[in-house]
C-alpha positions as CSV (number, residue, x, y, z in Angstrom):
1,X,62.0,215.8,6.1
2,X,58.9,216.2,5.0
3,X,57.2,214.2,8.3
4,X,59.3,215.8,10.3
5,X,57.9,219.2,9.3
6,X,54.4,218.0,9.5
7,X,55.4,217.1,13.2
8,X,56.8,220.8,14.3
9,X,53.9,222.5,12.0
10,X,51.2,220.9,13.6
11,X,52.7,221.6,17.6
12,X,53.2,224.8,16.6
13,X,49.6,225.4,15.3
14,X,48.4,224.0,18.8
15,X,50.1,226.1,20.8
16,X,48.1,228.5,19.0
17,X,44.7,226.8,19.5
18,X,45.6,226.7,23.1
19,X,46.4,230.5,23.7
20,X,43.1,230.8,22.0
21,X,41.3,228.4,24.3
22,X,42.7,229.9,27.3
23,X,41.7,233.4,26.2
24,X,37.9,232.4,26.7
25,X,39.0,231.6,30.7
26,X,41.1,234.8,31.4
27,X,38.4,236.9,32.7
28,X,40.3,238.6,35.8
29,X,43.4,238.9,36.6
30,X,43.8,236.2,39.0
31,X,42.7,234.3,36.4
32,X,45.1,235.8,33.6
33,X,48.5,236.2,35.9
34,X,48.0,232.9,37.8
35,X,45.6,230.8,36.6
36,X,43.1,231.9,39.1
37,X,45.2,229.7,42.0
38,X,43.8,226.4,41.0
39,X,46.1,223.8,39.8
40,X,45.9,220.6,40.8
41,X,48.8,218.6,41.5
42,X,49.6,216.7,38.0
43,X,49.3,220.4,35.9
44,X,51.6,222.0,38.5
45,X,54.0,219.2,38.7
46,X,53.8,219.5,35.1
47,X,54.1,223.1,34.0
48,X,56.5,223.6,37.0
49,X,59.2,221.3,35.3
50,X,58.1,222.9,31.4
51,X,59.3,226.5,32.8
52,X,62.7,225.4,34.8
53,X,63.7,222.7,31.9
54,X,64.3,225.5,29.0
55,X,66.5,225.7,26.3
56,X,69.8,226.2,28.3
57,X,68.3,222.6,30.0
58,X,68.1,221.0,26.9
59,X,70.5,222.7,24.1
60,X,72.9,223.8,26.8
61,X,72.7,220.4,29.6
62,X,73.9,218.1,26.3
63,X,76.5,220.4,25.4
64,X,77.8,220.1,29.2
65,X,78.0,216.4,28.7
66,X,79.3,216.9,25.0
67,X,82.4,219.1,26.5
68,X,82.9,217.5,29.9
69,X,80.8,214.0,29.8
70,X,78.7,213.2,33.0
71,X,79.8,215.8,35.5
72,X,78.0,218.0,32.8
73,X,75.1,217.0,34.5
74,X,75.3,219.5,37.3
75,X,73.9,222.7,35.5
76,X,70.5,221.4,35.2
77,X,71.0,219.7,38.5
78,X,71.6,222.4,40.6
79,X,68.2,224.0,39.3
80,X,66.8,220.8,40.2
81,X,68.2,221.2,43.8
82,X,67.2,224.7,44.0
83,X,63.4,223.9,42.8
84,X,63.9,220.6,45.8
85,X,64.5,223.5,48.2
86,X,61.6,226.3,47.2
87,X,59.5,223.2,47.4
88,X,60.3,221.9,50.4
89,X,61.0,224.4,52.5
90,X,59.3,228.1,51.2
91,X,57.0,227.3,48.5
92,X,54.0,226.3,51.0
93,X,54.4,230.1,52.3
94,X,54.7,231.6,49.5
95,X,51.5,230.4,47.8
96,X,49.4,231.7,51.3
97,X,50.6,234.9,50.2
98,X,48.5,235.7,47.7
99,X,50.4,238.0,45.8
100,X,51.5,238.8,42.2
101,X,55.0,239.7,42.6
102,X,58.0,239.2,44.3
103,X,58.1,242.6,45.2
104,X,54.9,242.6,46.3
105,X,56.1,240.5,48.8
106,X,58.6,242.3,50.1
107,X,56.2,245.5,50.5
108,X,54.1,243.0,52.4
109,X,57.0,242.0,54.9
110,X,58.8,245.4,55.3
111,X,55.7,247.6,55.1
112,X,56.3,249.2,51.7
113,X,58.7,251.5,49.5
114,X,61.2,248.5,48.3
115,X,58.8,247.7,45.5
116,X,60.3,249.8,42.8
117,X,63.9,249.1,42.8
118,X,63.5,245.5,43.5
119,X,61.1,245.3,40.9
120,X,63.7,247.3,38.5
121,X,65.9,244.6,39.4
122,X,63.7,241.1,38.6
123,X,62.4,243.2,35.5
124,X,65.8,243.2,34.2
125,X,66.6,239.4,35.0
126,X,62.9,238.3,33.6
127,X,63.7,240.0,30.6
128,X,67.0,238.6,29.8
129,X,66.1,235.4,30.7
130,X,63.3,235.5,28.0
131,X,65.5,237.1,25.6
132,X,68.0,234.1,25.5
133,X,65.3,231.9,25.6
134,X,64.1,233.5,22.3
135,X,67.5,233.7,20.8
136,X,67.8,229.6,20.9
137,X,64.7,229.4,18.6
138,X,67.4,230.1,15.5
139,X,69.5,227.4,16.5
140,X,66.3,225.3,16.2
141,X,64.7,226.3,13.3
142,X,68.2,226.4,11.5
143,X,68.6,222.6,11.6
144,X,64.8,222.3,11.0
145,X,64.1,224.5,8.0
146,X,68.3,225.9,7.2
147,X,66.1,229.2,8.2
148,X,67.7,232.6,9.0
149,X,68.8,233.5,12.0
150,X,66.3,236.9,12.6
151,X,63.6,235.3,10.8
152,X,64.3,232.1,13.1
153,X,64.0,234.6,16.4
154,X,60.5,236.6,14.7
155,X,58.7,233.4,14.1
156,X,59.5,231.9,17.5
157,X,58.8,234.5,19.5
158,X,56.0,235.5,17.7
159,X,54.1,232.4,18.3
160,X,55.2,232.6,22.0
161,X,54.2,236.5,22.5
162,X,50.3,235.6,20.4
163,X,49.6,232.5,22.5
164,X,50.8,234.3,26.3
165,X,49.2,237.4,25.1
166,X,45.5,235.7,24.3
167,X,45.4,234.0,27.5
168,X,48.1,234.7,30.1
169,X,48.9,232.4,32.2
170,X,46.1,229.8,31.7
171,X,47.1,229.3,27.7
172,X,51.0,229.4,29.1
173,X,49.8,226.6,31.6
174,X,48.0,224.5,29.1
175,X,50.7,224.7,26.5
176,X,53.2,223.9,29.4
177,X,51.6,220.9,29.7
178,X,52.1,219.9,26.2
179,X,55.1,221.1,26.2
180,X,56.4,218.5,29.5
181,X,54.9,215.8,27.7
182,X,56.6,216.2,24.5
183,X,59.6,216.9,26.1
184,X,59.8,213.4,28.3
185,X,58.8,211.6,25.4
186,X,61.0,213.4,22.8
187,X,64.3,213.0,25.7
188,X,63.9,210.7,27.8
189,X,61.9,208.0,25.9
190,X,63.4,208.8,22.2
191,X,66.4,210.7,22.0
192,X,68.3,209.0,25.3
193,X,67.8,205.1,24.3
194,X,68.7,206.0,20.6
195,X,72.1,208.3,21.7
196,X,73.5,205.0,23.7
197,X,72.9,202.3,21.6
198,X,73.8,204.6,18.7
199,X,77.1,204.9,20.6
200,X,77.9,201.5,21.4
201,X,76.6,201.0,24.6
202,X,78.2,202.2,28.1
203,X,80.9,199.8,27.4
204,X,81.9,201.1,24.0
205,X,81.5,205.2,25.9
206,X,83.6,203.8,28.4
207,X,86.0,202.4,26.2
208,X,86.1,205.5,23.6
209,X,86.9,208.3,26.3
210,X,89.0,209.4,28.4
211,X,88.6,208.5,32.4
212,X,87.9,212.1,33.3
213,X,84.4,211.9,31.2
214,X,82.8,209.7,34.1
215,X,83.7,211.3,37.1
216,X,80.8,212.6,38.6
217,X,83.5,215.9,39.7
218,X,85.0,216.2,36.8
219,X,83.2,219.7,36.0
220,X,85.6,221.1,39.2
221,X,84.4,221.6,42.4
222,X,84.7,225.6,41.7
223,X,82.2,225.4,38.6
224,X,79.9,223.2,40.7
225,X,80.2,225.9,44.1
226,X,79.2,228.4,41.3
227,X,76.2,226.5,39.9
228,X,74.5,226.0,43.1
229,X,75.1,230.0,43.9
230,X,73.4,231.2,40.8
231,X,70.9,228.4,39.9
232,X,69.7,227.0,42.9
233,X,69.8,229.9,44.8
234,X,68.0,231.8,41.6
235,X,65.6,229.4,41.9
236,X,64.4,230.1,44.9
237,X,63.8,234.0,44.4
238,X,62.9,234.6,40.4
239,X,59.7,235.8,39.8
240,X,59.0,233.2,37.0
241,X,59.0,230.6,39.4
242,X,57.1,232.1,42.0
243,X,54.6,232.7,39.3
244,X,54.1,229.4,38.8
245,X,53.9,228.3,42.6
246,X,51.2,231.6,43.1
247,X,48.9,229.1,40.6
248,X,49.1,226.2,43.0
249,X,45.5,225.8,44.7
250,X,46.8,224.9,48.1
251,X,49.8,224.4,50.5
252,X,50.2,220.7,49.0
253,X,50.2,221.2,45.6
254,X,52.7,224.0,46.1
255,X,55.1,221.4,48.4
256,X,54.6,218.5,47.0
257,X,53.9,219.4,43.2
258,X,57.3,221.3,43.0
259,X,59.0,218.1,45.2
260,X,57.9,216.2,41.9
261,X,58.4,218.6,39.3
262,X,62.3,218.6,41.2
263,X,63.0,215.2,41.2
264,X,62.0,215.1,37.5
265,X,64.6,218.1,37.1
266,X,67.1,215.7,38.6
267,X,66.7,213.1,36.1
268,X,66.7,215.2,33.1
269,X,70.0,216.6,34.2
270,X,71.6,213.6,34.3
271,X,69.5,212.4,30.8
272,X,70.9,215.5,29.1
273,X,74.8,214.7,30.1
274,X,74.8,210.6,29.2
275,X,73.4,211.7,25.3
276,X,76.0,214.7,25.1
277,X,78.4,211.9,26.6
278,X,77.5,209.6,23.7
279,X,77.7,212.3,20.8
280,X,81.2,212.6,21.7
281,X,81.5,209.3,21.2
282,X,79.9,209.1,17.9
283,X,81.1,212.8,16.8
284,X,84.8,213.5,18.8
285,X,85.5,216.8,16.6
286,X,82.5,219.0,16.4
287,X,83.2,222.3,16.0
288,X,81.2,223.6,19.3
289,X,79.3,221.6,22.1
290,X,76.1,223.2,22.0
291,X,76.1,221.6,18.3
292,X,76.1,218.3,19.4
293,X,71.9,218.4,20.3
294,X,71.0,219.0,16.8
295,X,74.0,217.1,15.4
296,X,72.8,213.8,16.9
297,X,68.8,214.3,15.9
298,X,69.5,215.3,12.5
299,X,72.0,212.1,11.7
300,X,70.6,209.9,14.2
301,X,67.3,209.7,14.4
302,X,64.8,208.2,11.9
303,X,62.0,210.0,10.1
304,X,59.2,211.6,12.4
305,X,60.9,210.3,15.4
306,X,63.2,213.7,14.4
307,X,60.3,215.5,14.2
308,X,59.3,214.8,17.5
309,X,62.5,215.0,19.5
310,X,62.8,218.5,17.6
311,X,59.2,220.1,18.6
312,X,60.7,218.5,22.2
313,X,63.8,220.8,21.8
314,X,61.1,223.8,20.8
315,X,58.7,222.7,23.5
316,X,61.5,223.5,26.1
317,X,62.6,226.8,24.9
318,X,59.2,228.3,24.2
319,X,58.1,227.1,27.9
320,X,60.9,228.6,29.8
321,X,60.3,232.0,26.9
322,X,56.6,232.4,27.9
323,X,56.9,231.9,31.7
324,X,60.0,234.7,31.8
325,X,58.0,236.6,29.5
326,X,54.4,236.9,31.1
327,X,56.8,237.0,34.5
328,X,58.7,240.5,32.9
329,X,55.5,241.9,31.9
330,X,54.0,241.4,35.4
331,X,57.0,243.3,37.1
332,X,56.8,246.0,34.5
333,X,53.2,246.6,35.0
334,X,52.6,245.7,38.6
335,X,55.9,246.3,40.3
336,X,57.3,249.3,38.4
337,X,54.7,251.5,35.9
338,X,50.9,250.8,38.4
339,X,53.5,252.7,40.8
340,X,55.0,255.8,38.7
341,X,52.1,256.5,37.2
342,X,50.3,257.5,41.0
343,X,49.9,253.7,42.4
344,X,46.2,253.0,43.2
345,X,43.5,252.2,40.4
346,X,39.8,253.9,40.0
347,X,37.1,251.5,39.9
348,X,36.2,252.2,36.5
349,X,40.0,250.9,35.8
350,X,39.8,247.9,37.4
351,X,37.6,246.1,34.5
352,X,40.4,246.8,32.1
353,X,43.4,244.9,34.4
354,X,43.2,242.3,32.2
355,X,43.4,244.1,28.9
356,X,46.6,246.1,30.8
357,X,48.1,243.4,31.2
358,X,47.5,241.3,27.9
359,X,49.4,244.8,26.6
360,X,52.5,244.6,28.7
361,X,53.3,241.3,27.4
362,X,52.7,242.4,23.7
363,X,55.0,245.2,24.0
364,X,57.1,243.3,26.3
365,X,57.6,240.7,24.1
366,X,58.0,242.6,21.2
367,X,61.0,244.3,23.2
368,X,62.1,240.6,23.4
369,X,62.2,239.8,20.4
370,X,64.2,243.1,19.0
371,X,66.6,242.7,21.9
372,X,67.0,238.9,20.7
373,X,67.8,239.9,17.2
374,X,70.1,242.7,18.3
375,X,72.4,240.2,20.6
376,X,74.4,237.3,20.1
377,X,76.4,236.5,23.2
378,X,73.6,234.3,25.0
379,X,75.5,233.0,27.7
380,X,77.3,236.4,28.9
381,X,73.6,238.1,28.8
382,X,72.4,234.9,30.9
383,X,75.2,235.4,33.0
384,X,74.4,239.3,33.8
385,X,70.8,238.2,34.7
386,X,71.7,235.6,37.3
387,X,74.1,237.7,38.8
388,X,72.2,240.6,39.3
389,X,69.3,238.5,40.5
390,X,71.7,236.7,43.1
391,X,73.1,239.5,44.3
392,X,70.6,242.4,44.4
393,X,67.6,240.0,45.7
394,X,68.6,236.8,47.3
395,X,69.3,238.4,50.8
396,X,66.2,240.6,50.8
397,X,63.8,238.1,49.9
398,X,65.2,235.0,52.4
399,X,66.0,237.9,55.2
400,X,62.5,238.8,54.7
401,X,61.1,235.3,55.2
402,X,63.6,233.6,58.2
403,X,65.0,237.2,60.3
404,X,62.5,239.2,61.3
405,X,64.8,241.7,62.6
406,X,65.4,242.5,59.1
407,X,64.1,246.2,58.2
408,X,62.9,247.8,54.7
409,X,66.3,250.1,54.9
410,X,68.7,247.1,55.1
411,X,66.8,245.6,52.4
412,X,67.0,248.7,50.2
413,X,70.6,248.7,51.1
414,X,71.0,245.1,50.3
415,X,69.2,245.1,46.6
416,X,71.5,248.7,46.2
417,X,75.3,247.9,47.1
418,X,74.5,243.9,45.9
419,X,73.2,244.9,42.7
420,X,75.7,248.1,41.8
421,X,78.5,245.9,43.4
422,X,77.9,242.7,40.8
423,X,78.1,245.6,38.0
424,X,81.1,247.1,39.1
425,X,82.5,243.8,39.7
426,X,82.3,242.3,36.5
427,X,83.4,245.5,34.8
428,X,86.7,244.6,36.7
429,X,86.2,241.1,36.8
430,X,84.8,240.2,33.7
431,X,81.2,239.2,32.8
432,X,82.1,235.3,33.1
433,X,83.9,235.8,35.9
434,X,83.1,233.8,39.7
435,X,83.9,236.7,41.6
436,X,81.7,239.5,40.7
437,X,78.8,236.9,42.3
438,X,80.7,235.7,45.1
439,X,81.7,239.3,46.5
440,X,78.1,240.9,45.4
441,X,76.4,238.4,47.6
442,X,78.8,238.8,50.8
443,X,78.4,242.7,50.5
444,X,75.0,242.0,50.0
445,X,74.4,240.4,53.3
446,X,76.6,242.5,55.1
447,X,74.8,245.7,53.6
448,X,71.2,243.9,55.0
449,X,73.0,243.0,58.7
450,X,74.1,246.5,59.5
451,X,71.5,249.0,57.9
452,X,68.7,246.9,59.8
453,X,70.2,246.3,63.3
454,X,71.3,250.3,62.9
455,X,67.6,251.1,61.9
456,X,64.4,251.2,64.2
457,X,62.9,247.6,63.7
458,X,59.8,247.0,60.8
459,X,56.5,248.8,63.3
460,X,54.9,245.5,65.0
461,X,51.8,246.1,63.1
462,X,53.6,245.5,59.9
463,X,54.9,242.1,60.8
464,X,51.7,241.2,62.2
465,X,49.7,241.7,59.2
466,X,52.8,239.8,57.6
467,X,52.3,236.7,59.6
468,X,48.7,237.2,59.2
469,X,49.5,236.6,55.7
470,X,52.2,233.9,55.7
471,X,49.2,231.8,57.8
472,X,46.7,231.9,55.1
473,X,44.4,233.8,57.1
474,X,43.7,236.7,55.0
475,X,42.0,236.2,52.1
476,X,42.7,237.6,48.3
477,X,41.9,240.8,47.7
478,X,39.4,240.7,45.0
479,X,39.2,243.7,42.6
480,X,37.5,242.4,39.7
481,X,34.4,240.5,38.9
482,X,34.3,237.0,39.4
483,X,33.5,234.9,36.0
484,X,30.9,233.2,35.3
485,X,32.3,229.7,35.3
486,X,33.7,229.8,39.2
């Protein structure tokens, strides 16, 4: 193992030397929360499929095919769909914005005061989607060093929270980038040849397991309904990916970048479920599917080849854990605290938005880490996230963009009853549960429908100013000094 360790200890110690490199460009906040707006088309394609293809992608997508064969495919392909779609048919407005936040906006579109609560709400789903990023790390460093699970979660995170804190979102962008590449050569090129022939071929599969195993279906068409509702309809609203598209230096980076970085996502789903497909083959009685990723690399694969699909396993967690984690600490500071503490900043404060900031994710991401230790049921805390980010937000935000009847009291209304609703719901329902999303979202919509036809429409000023902004014709407000190498 001794390769394979000089493999993960020498990633590791980049992603280290990047967050470092990228400390030396984040001289203003544009610069430290979005990478100053600039990414070309290959680092956005890039770093746009590092952050969407986490963990659950990887660990979890060849569990799926472990458990159900190539039907398993459709978790990671429904977030594949649902990054196809921000692409396509928002993402192009949503960069002309020129805001931080989600929240930010909706304050835009409905002329304030739904900032706070909505920002409650994606603070909430940012943090527990880093927090079950970070818990994965133990599952990875167990097969890799047989280490313990909290130390497992400490040093993981702990790398993540050093590199995001030095540079924000330029280090996070430049280790993305490493991170994409070691993961398509790790997956796609190493682990998914290996797992077939390893397995006999598609012939021997085939002749190994059971019909049901290559039915594209064979998930159920409930499970499927239920993916597309929480992850490709999550996609389009989270403020981790927004984030990212907020980077992209024009209209057509942020389309056609992300139309990329989708199909990619596509692909990778169905990668994941045809080697989960073959460890069944090669291992029919593991004790849990979401062994059968670290089952087949550590009996499978040769010497440093291990290595490398492993740091490609790391490489997907630690991208989706810094992008929800620099994402939570944005909300927290922008959307939520810049607002209780009196809302706007002296001048003398605005030098020191990037030092504010570079502290919000360090004690954001040490409240990541502890809340990582403290739980163990990933999935239900993934589950609880999505939900309440379906519910409380989706009709809001897309209200906000295609009706413009839509006022800033239904959309309280609607982040209010969907969110409490989805709470309430899986108290009765359970956490796992289909309902609890399925009625949150209807009540929802029907919450946004009546408050804003039975309130006085958003002032026409408002929505002017809004389309002002949705055309690219106001520029960035700039509230820090440019640097030196613009």
């Amino acid at each position: 193992m001794a390769v394979d360790y000089a493999v993960i200890v020498v990633y590791l110690a980049g992603m280290l030397a990047m967050g470092w490199w990228g400390m030396r460009r984040a001289k203003s906040k544009s610069e430290f929360l979005v990478a100053g707006r600039r990414l070309g088309p290959v680092m956005y394609s890039g770093t746009m499929a590092a952050i969407v293809l986490g963990g659950a992608s990887t660990i979890g997508g060849v569990g799926l095919g472990y458990q159900y064969g190539l039907s398993g495919a459709w978790m990671v392909f429904t977030i594949g769909l649902g990054l196809l779609a921000l692409s396509v048919f928002f993402s192009a407005r949503i960069a002309r914005l020129k805001v931080y936040t989600v929240s930010e906006m909706l304050d835009l579109r409905y002329g304030g005061r739904a900032g706070v609560i909505s920002g409650v709400v994606m603070w909430a789903y940012t943090l527990m989607l880093a927090v079950t990023s970070t818990i994965a790390y133990a599952t990875i460093f167990d097969v890799l060093f047989d280490m313990n699970r909290t130390l497992a979660i400490i040093l993981g995170g702990s790398i993540v929270v050093a590199y995001s804190t030095l540079g924000g979102m330029w280090s996070i962008t430049l280790t993305d980038m490493v991170q994409f590449v070691v993961k398509t050569v790790g997956v796609l090129l190493l682990l998914l040849p290996i797992a077939v022939v390893k397995a006999g071929g598609f012939s021997e599969m085939k002749a190994k397991l059971p019909t049901e195993y290559f039915d594209p279906l064979g998930i159920g068409g409930e499970t499927i309904f239920t993916y597309v509702l929480i992850y490709t309809f999550g996609m389009l609203i989270g403020q981790d990916i927004w984030q990212r598209v907020f980077t992209a230096r024009g209209d057509r980076t942020a389309k056609w970048g992300g139309t990329v970085a989708g199909t990619y996502c596509l692909v990778y789903a169905v990668a994941g479920a045809v080697i989960g497909t073959a460890a069944k083959v090669m291992y029919p009685k593991l004790p849990s599917a979401d062994t059968a990723f670290a089952t087949i690399v550590k009996d499978e694969l040769p010497v440093g080849v291990r290595g490398l699909v492993l740091a490609a396993a790391l490489a997907a967690v630690m991208s989706t854990s810094s992008g929800a984690l620099i994402a939570c600490a944005t909300v927290a500071n922008n959307d939520i605290w810049s607002r209780l503490r009196g809302a706007v900043k002296r001048d003398a404060e605005e030098h020191d938005e990037v030092k504010g900031n570079r502290v919000f994710i360090l004690v954001m991401g040490i409240a990541v880490i502890c809340t990582a230790i403290a739980l163990n049921n990933v999935v239900e805390a993934l589950t609880v996230a999505y939900n309440l980010l379906v519910a409380g937000l989706l009709v809001p935000i897309l209200g906000g963009l295609l009706w413009k009847r839509g006022t800033v009291h239904g959309a309280l209304a609607s982040v209010v009853v969907g969110g409490v609703a989805v709470i309430g719901l899986m108290a009765t329902y359970g956490i796992l549960a289909n309902e609890p999303v399925y009625y949150g979202l209807l009540l929802s919509l029907a919450a946004y429908v009546i408050v804003s036809l039975a309130t006085p429409a958003t002032d026409a000023a408002v929505l002017a100013a809004w389309r002002e902004r949705l055309a690219g014709r106001v520029a960035e407000p700039v509230s820090e000094p440019v640097p030196v190498h613009q």
